[in-house]
VEXVO-927804 format. One line per field, with one value per atom (N, C-alpha, C): x, z, y; residue number from 0; residue in three letters; atom name. Coordinates in pm, 1 decimal. Each point is the difference from the previous one (the first is absolute). Last residue first. Example, Ala and Ser with C-alpha at 12.3 -4.5 7.8 and 13.67 -1.06 7.14 Angstrom:
BEGIN
east	(1285.0  82.0  -77.0  29.0  -89.0  90.0)
up	(708.0  6.0  73.0  -7.0  0.0  0.0)
north	(-225.0  119.0  109.0  -572.0  119.0  120.0)
i	(1  1  1  0  0  0)
aa	(SER  SER  SER  ALA  ALA  ALA)
at	(N  CA  C  N  CA  C)
This chain:
BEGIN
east	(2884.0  -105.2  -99.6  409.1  -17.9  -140.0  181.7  72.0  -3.6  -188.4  1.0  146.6  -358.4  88.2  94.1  -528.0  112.7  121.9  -395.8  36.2  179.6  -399.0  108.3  81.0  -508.1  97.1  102.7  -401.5  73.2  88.2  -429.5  100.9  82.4  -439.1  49.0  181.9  -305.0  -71.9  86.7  244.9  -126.5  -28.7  277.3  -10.5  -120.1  67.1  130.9  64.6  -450.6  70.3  161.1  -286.6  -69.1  85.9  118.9  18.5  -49.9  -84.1  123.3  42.4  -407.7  2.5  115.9  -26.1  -85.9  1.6  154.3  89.7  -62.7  -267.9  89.2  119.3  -327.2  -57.8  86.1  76.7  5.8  -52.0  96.5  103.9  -47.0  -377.8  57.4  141.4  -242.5  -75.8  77.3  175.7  46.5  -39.6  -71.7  94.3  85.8  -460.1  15.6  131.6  -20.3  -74.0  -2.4  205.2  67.5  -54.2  -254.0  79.9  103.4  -328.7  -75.4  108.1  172.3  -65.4  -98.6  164.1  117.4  -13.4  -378.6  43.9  103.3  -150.6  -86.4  36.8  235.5  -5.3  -67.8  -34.8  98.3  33.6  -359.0  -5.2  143.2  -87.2  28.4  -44.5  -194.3  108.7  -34.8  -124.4  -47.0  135.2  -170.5  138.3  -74.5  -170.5  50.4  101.5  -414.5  148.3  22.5  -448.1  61.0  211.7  -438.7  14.1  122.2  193.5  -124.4  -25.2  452.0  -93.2  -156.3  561.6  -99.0  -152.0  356.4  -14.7  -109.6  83.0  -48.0  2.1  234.6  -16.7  -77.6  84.3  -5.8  -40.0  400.1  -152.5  -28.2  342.6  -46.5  -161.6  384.8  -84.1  -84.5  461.3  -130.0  -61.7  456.1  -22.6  -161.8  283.7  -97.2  -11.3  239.8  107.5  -99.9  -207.4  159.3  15.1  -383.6  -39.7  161.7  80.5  -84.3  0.2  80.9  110.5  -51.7  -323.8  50.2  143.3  -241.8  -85.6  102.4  179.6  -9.3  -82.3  -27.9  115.4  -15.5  -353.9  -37.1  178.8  -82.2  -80.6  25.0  157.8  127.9  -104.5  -214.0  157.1  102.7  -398.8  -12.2  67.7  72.3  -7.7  -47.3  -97.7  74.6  -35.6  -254.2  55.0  140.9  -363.2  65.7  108.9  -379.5  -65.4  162.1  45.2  -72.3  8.2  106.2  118.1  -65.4  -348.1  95.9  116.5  -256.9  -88.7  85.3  210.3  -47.1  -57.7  28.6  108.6  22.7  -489.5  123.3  126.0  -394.1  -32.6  69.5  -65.5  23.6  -30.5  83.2  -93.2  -47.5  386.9  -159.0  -101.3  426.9  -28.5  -137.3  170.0  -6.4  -72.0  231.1  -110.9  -121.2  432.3  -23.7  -178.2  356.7  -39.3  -100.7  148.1  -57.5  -20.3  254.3  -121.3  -114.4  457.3  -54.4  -138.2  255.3  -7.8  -102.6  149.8  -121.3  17.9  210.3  17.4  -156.6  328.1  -69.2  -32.7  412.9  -102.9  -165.3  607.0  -140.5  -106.9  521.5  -95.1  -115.6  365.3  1.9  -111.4  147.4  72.8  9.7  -295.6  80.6  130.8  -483.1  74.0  98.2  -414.6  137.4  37.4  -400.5  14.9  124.2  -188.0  19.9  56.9  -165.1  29.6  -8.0  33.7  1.5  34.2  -182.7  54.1  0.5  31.0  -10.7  33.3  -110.3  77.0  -53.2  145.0  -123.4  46.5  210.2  -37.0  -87.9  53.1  -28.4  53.2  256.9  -125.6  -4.0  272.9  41.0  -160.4  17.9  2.1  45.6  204.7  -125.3  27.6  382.5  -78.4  -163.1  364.9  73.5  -159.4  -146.1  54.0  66.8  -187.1  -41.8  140.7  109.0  -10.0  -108.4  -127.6  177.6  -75.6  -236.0  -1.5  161.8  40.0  -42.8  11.4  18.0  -77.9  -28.6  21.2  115.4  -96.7  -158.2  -19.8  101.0  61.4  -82.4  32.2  -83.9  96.6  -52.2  -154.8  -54.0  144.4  111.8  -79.1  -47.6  226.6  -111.2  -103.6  523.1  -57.4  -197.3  419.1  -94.0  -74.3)
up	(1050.0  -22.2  43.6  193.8  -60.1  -19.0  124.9  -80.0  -19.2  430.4  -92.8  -98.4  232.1  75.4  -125.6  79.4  -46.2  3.9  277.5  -24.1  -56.2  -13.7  84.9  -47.4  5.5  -49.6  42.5  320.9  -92.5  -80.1  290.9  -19.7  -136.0  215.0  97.3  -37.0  -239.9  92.4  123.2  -360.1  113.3  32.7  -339.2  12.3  82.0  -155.0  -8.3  23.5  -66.9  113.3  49.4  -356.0  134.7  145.9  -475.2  94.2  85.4  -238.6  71.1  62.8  -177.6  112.5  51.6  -415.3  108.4  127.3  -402.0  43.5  103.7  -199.0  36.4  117.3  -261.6  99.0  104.3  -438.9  71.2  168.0  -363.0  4.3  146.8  -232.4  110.9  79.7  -319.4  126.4  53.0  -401.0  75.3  184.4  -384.7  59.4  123.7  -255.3  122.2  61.3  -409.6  105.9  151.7  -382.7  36.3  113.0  -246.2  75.9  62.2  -304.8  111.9  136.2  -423.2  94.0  127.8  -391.1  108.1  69.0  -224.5  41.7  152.2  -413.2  137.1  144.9  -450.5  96.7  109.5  -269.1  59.2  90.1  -313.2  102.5  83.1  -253.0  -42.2  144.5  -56.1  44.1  -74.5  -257.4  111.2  49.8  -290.5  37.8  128.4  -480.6  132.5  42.8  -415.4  51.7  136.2  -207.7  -64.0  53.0  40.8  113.5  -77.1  -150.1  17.5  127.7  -332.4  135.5  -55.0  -44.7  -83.3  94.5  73.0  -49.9  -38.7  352.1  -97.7  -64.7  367.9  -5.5  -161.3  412.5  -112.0  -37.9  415.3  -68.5  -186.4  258.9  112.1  -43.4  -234.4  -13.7  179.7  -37.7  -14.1  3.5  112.7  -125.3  -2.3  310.3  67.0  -106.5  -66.1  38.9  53.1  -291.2  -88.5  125.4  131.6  -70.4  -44.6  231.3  85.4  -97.6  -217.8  89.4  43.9  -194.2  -61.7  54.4  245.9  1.9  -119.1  114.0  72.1  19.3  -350.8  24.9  98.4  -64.5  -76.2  -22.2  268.0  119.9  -138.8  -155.5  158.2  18.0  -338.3  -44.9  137.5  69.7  -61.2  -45.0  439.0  -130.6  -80.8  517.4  -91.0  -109.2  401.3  -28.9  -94.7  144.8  60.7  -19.3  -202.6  94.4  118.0  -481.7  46.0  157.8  -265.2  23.6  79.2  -147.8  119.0  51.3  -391.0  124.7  120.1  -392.8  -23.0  164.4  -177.9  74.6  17.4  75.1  -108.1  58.4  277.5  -132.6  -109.8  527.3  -136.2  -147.5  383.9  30.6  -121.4  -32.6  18.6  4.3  25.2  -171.7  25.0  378.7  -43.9  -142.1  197.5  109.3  -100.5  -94.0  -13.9  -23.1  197.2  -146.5  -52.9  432.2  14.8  -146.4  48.7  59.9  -5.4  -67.9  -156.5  37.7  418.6  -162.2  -102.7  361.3  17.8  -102.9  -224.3  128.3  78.4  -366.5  -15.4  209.3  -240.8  -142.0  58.6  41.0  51.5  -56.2  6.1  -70.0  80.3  104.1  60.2  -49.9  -196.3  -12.9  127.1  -59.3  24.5  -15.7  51.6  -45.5  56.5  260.9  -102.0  -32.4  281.8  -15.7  -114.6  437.5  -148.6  -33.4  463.8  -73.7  -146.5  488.0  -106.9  -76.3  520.8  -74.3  -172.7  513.0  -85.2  -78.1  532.3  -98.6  -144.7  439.1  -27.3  -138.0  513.5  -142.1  -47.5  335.5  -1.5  -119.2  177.2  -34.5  -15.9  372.8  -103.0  -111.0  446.8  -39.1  -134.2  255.3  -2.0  -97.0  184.7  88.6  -4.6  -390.2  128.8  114.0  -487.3  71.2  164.8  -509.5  110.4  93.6  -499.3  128.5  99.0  -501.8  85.0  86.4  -457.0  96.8  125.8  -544.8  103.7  109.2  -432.3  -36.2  113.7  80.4  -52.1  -18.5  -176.7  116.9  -12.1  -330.2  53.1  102.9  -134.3  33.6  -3.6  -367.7  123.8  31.8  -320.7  -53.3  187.7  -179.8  46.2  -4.9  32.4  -158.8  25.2  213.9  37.7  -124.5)
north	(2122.8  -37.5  -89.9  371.4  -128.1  -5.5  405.2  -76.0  -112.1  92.7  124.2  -47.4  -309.0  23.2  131.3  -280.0  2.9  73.2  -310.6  181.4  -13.3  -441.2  48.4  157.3  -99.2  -12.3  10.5  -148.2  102.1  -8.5  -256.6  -14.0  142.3  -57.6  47.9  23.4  -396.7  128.1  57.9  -335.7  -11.9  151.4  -208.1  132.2  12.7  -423.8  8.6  134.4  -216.8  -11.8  22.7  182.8  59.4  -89.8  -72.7  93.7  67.7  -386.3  -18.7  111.4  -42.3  -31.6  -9.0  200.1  107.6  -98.4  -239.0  141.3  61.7  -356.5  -20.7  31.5  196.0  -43.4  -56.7  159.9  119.8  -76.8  -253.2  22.5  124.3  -170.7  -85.0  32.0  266.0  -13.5  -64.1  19.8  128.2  -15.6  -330.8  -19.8  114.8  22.7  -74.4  -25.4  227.3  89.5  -96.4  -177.6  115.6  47.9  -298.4  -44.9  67.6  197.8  -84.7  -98.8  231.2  94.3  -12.1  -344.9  64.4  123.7  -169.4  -100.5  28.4  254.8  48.6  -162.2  85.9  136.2  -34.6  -368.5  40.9  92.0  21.7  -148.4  35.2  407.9  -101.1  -63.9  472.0  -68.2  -135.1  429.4  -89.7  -57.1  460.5  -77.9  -89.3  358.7  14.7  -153.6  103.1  17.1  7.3  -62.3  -126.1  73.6  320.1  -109.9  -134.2  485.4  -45.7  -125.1  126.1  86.7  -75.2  -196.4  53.8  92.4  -488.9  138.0  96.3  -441.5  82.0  121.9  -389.7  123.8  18.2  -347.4  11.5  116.2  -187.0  117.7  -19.7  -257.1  19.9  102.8  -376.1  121.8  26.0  -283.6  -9.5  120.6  -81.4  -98.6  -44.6  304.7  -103.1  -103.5  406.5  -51.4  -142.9  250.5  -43.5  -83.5  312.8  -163.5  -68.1  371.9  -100.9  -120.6  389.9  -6.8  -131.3  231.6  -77.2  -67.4  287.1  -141.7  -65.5  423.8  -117.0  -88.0  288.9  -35.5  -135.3  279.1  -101.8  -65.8  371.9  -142.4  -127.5  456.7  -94.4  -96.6  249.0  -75.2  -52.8  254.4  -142.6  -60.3  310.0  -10.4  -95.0  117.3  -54.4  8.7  46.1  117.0  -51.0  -264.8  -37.6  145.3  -26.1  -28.4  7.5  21.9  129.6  28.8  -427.5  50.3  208.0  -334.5  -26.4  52.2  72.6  84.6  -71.8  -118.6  156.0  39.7  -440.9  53.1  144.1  -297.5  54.4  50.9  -175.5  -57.7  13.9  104.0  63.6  -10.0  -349.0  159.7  76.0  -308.5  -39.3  84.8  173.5  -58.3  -29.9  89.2  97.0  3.5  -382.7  27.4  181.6  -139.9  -129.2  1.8  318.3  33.5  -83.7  -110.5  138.4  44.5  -356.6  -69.2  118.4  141.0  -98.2  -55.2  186.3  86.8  -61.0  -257.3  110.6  61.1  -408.6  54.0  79.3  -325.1  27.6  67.8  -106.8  -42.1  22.7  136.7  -1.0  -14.6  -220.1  101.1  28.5  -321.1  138.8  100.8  -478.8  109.7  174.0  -412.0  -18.6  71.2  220.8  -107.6  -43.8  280.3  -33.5  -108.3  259.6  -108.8  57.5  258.5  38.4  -167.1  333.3  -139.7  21.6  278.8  37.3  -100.6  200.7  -148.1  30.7  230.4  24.9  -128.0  149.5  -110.1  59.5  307.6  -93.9  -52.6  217.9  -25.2  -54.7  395.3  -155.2  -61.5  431.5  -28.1  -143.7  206.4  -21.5  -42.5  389.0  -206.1  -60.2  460.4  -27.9  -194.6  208.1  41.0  -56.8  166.6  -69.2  27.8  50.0  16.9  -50.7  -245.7  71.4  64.4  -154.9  -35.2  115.5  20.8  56.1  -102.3  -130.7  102.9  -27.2  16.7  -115.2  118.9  160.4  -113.0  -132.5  589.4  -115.9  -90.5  425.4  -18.0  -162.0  467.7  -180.2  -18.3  513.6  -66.1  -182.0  309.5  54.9  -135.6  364.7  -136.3  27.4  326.2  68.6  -181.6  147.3  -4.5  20.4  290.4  -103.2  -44.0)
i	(145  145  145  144  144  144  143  143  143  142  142  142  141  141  141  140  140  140  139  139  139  138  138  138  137  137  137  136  136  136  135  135  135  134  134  134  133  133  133  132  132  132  131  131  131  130  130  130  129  129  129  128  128  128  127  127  127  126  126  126  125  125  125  124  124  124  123  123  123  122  122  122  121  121  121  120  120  120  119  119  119  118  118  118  117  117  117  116  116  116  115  115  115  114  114  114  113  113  113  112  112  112  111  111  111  110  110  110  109  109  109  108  108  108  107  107  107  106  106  106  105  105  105  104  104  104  103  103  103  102  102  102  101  101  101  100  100  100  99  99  99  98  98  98  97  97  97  96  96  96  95  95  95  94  94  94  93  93  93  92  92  92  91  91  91  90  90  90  89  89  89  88  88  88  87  87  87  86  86  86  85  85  85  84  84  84  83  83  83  82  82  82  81  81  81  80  80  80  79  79  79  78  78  78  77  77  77  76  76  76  75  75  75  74  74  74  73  73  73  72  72  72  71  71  71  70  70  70  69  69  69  68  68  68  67  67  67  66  66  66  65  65  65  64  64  64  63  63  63  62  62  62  61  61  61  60  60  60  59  59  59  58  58  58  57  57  57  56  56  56  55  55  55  54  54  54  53  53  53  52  52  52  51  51  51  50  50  50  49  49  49  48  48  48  47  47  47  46  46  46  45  45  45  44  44  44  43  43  43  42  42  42  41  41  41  40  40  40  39  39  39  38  38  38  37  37  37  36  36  36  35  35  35  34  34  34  33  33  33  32  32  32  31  31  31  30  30  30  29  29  29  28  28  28  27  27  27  26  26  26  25  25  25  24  24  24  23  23  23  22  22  22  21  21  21  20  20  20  19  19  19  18  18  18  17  17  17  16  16  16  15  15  15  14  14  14  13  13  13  12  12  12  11  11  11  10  10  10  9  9  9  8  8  8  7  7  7  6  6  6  5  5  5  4  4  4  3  3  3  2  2  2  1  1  1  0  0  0)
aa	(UNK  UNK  UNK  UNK  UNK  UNK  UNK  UNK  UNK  UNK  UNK  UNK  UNK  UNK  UNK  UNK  UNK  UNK  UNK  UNK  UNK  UNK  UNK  UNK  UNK  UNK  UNK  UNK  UNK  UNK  UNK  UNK  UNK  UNK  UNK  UNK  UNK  UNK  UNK  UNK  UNK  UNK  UNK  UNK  UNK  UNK  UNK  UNK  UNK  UNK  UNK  UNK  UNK  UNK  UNK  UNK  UNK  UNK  UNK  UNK  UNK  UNK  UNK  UNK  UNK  UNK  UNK  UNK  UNK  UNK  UNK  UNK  UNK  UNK  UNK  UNK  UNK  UNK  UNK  UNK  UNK  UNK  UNK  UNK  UNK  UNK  UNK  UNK  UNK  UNK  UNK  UNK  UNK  UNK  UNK  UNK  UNK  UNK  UNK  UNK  UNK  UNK  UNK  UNK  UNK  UNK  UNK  UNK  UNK  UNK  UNK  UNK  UNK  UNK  UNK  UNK  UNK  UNK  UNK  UNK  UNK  UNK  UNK  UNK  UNK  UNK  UNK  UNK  UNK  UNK  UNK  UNK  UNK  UNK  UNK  UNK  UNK  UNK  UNK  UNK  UNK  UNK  UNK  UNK  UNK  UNK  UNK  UNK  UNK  UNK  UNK  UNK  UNK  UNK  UNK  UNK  UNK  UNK  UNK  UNK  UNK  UNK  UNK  UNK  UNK  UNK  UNK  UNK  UNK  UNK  UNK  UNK  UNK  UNK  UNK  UNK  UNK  UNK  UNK  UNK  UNK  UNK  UNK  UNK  UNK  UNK  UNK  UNK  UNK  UNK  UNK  UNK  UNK  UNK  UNK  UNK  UNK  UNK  UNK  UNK  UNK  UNK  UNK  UNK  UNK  UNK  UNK  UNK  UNK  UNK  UNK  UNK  UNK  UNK  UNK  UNK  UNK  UNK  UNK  UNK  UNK  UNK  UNK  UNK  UNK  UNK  UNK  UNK  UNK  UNK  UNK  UNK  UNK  UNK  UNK  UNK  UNK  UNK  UNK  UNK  UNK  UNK  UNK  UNK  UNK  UNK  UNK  UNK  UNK  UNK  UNK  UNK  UNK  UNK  UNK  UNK  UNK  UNK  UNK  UNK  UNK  UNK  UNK  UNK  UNK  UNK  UNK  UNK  UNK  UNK  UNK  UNK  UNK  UNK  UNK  UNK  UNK  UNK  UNK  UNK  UNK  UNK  UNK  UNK  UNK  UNK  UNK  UNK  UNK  UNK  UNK  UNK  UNK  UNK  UNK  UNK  UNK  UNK  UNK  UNK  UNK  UNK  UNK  UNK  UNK  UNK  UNK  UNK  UNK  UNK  UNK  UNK  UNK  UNK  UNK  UNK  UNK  UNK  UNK  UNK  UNK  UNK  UNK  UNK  UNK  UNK  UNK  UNK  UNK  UNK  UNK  UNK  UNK  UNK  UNK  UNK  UNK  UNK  UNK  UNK  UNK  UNK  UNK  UNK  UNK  UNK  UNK  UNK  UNK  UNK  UNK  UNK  UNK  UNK  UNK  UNK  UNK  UNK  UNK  UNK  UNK  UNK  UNK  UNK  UNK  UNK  UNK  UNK  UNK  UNK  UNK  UNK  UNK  UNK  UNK  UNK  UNK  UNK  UNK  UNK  UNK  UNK  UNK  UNK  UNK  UNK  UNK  UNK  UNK  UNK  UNK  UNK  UNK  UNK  UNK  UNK  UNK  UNK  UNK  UNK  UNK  UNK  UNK  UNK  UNK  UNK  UNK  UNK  UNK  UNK  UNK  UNK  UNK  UNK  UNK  UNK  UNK  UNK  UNK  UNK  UNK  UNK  UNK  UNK  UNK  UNK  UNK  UNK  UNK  UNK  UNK  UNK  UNK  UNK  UNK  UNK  UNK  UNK)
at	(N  CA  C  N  CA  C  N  CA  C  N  CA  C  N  CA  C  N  CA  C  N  CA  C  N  CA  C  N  CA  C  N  CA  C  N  CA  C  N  CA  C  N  CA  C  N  CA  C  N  CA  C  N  CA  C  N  CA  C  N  CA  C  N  CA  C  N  CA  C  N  CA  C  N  CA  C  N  CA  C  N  CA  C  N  CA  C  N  CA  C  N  CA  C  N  CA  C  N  CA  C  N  CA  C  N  CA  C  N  CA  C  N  CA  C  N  CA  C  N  CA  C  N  CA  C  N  CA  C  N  CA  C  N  CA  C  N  CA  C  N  CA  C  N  CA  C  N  CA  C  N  CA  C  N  CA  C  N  CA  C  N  CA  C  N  CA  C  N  CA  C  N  CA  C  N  CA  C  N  CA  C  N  CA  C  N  CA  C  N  CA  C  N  CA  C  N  CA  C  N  CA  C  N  CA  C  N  CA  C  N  CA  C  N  CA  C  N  CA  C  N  CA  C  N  CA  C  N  CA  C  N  CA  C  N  CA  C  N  CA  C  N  CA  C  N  CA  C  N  CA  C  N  CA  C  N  CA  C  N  CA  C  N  CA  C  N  CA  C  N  CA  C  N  CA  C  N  CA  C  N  CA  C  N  CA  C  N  CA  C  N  CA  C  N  CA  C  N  CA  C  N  CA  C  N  CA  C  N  CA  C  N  CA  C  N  CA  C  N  CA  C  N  CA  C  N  CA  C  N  CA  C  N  CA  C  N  CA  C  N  CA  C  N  CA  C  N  CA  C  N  CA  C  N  CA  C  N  CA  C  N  CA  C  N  CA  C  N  CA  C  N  CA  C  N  CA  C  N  CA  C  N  CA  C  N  CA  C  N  CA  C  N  CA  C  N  CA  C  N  CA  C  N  CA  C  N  CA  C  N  CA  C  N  CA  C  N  CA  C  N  CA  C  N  CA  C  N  CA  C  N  CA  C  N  CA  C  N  CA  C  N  CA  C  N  CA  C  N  CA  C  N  CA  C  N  CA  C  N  CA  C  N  CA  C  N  CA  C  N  CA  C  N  CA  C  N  CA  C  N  CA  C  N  CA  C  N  CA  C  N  CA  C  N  CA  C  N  CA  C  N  CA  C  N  CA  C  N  CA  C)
């Protein structure tokens, strides 16, 4: 026995023959891309975005968010290449004159991101309330298929 602990599976099982199949509920996950497929800006990045502000550095942000500084200051730089716009002005060096603001921009496409979420989510939640009416169940999936 190697002594790791067992994982638990990554999707819950069919309910048993007999009892109710569980409800579902809507999950919404948005991310804007290029024309290529790329991903250019998302929750993730909105959540680092957000973090920076707060914060005031990439140091105390990448902390906050339990990330490295070399991964959060990656994928911002990641972001800015594939968006073709600075997203953080950053200052070297310690004291009050260093750390990291957001650009016009940043806070622009974080302002519009965020609403596009509200609405996208508003959207989504009425279609499925009517489209998964109260009372109504998943259809119960059938053993070996997904």
């Amino acid at each position: 026995m190697s002594g790791k602990p067992k994982r638990e599976a990554s999707r819950p099982r069919a309910a048993p023959r007999g009892e109710p199949a569980p409800r579902p509920r809507l999950r919404l996950h948005l991310w804007l891309e290029n024309e290529a497929g790329e991903a250019l800006f998302g929750p993730g990045r909105l959540e680092i975005l957000r973090a920076i502000e707060t914060h005031g550095s990439l140091l105390a942000a990448a902390g906050a968010l339990g990330m490295s500084y070399r991964g959060l200051w990656a994928k911002v730089r990641h972001a800015e290449r594939r968006l073709g716009f600075p997203l953080i002005d950053a200052r070297a060096g310690r004291g009050p004159a260093s750390g990291a603001v957001l650009t016009a921009e940043a806070r622009e496409l974080m302002d519009r991101f965020a609403r596009l979420q509200t609405e996208a989510t508003g959207v989504c939640e009425a279609a499925f309330a009517r489209l998964f009416a109260r009372g109504t169940r998943a259809p119960r999936a059938r053993a070996g298929h997904r």
